[in-house]
Structure formats: structure tokens, C-alpha cells
C-alpha positions as CSV (number, residue, x, y, z in Angstrom):
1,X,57.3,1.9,41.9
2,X,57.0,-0.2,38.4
3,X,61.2,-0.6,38.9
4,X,63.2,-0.6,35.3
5,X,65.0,1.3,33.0
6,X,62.8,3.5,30.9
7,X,64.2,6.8,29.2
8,X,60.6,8.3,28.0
9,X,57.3,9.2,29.6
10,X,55.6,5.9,30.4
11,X,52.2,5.7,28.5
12,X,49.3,3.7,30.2
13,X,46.1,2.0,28.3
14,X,43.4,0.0,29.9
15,X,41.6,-2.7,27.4
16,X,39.4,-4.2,29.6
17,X,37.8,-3.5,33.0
18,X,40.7,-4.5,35.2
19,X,43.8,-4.7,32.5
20,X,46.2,-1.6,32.6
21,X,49.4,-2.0,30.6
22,X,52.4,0.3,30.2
23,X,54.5,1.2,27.3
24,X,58.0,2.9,27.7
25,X,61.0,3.2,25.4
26,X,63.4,0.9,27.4
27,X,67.2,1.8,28.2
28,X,68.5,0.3,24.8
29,X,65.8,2.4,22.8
30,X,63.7,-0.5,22.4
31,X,59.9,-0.4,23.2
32,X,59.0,-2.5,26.9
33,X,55.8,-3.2,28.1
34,X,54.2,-3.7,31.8
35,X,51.0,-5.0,32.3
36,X,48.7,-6.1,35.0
37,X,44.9,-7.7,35.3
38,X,43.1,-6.9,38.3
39,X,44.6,-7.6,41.7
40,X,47.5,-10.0,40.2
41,X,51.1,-8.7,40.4
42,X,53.0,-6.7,37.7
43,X,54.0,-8.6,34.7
44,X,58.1,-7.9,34.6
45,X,59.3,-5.4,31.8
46,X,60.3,-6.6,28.2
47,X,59.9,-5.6,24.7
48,X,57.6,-7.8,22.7
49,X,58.8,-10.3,20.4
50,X,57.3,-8.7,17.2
51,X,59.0,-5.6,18.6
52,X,62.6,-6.2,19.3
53,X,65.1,-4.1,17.1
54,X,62.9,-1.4,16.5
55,X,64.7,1.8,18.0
56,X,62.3,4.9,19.2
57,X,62.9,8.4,19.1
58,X,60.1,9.5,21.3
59,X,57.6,7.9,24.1
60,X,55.2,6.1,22.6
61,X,51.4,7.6,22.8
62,X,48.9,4.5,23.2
63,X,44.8,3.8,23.0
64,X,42.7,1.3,23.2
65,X,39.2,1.9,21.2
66,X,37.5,-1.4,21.6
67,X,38.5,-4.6,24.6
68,X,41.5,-6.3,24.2
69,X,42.7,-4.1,21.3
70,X,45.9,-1.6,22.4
71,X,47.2,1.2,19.3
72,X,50.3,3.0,19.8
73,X,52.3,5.5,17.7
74,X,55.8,6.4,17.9
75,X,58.6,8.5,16.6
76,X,61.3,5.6,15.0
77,X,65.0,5.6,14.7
78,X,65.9,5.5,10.6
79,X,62.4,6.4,9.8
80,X,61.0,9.7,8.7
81,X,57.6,9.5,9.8
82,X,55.2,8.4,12.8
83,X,55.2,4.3,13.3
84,X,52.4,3.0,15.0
85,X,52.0,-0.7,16.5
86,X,49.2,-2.6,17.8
């Protein structure tokens, strides 16, 4: 149980060998991440700082195509098309 508030499908990427993080649109619409690396424990929810104040309409769909890289797209509140962030 990864605990929290999230009101979409949780979407999880691996970067690296170990790495797994988890992308969600939060309870205030907000995009949060959850991330662990190897055997440590869960890193807590929260929305990344270049992030914060952008509202989604949908789960977010994520990749990763090369190591430490992660590509996401999204439906966005007040915005017509697919967003993506990275």
C-alpha cells in the first residue's frame, strides 16, 4: 500500500536498474510523484516544484527511453491538447 490521495490510475516508469517512480493526479488535481531506488524506502508523495499549479484532466501516461530520463503526457485543465512533462 503506497498510502495517499490519488484520483487517477497510478502510472509506473523504471529509469534505471533499481529506480521505479510513480505518477498520479493527486486529490487537488495536481500531478504527485512516488519514487524508490532499490531496497530503500518509499519516497513520500508530492508534486514537483516545476509542477505545482498545473491541473490534470486525465492520469498521466509515462516512459522512460534512455537511464535517468522519465516522459509523461497528460490531459490539462484550461488546455485543449495533450501536455507532456519530463
Amino acid at each position: 500500500d503506497l498510502g495517499g490521495v490519488i484520483t487517477s490510475a497510478p502510472a509506473p516508469v523504471s529509469w534505471g536498474g533499481s529506480r521505479i517512480d510513480v505518477f498520479a493526479r493527486g486529490g487537488n488535481g495536481e500531478v504527485v510523484q512516488r519514487s524508490r531506488d532499490g531496497n530503500n524506502p518509499w519516497s513520500a508523495w508530492g508534486t514537483p516544484g516545476e509542477l505545482r499549479g498545473m491541473i490534470l484532466r486525465s492520469a498521466p501516461s509515462c516512459t522512460s527511453a534512455a537511464p535517468n530520463t522519465i516522459n509523461c503526457v497528460t490531459l490539462r485543465e484550461g488546455y485543449g491538447g495533450v501536455t507532456q512533462f519530463w
